[in-house]
C-alpha positions as CSV (number, residue, x, y, z in Angstrom):
1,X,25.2,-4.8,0.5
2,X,21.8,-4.0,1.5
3,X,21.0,-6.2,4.5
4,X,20.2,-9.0,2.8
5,X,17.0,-10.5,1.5
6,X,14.6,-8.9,4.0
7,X,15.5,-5.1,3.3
8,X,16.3,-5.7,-0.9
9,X,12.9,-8.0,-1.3
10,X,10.7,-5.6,-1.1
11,X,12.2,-1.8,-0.9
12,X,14.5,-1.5,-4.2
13,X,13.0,1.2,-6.0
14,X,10.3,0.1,-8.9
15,X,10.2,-3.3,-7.6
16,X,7.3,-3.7,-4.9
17,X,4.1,-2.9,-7.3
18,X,0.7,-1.7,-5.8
19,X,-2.7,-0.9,-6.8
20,X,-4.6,-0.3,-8.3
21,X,-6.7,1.4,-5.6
22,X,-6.3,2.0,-2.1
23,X,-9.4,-0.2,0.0
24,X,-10.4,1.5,3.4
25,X,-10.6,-0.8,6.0
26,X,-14.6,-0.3,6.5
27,X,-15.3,-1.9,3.0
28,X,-13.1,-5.3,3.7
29,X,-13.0,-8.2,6.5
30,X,-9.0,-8.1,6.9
31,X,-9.2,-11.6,9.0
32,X,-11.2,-13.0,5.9
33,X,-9.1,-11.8,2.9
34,X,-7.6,-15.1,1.1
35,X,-4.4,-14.0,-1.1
36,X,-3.6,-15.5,-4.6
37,X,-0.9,-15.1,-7.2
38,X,-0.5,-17.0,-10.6
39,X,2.5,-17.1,-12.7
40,X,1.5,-17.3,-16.2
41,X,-2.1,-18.6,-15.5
42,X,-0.7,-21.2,-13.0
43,X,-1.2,-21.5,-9.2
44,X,1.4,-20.5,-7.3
45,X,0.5,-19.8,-4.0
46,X,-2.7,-19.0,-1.7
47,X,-3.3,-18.9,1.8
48,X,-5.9,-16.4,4.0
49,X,-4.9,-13.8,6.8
50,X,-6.6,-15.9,9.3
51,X,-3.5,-18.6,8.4
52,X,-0.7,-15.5,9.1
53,X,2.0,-16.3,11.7
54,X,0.7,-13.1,14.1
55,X,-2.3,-11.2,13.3
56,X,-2.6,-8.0,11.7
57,X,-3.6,-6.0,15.3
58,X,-0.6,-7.9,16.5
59,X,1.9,-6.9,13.9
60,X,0.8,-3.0,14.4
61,X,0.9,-3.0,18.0
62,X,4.7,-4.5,17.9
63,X,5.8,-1.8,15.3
64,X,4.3,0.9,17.1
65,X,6.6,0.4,20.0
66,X,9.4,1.5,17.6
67,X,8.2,3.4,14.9
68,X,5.5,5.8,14.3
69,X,2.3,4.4,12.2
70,X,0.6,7.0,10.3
71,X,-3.1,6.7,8.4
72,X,-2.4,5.3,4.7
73,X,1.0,3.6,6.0
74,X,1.5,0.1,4.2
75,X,2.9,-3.1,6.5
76,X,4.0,-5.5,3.9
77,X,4.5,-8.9,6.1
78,X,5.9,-11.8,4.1
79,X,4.5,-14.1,1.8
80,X,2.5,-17.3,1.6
81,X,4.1,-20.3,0.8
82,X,5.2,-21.9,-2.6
83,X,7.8,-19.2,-3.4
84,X,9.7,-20.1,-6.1
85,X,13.4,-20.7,-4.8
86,X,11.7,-23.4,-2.1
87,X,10.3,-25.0,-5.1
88,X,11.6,-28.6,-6.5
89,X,12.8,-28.0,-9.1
90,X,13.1,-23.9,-7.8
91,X,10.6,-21.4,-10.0
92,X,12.5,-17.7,-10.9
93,X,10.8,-15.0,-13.0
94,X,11.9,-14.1,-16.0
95,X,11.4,-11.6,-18.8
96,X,7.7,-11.5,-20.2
97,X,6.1,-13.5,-17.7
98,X,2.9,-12.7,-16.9
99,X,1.8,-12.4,-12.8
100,X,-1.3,-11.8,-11.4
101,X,-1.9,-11.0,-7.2
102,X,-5.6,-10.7,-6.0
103,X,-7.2,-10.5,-2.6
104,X,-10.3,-11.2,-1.6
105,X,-12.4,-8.0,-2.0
106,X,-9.2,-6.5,-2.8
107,X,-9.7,-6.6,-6.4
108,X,-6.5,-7.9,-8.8
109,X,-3.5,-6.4,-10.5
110,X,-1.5,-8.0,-13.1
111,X,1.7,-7.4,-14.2
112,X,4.4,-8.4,-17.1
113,X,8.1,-8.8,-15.8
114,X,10.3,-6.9,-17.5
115,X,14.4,-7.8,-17.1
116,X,16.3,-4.4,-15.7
117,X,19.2,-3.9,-14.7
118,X,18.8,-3.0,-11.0
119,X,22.7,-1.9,-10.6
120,X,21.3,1.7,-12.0
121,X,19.6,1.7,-8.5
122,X,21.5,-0.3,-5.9
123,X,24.7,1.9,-6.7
């Protein structure tokens, strides 16, 4: 109902988590930053910026051809590999599972899953 996967994975309200700071560019090499998450203390996927599809200065110069980019605007642009659907046997999250994202110079945020019923907010 929502245009699919690409719209609903990261936009529903309460569901994209950040923090717990905001880093200003000065204080962190962006083509350096190497991305980690764990899922209940295991390794689930890592990968650096410098391995990213199209780099960062490309990605802003393409959106700024059709959108306006302000100061403090956030680009969220996919995922490294070994998410869990594409996994044999497939990985989901469930209720009380314990993740935790960090970036290189970034710092880390961790985060319990909670189940909710996201019809409340889909509607």
């Amino acid at each position: 109902r929502h245009g699919g996967q690409w719209l609903k994975g990261k936009s529903i309200d309460r569901t994209m988590p950040m923090g717990p700071w905001i880093t200003l560019r000065d204080s962190v090499d962006i083509s350096k930053v190497i991305i980690e998450f764990e899922l209940n203390g295991k390794a689930m996927q890592r990968a650096g910026t410098a391995d990213m599809a199209f780099p960062i200065s490309e990605l802003i110069s393409e959106l700024s051809f059709g959108m306006t980019l302000h100061a403090g605007d956030v680009l969220l642009t996919g995922t490294p590999s070994g998410i869990g659907n594409a996994r044999t046997p497939p990985v989901f999250l469930a209720d009380g599972d314990i993740l935790v994202t960090r970036g290189t110079d970034l710092g880390e945020m961790i985060n319990t899953m909670r189940a909710t019923d996201l019809t409340t907010y889909c509607t």
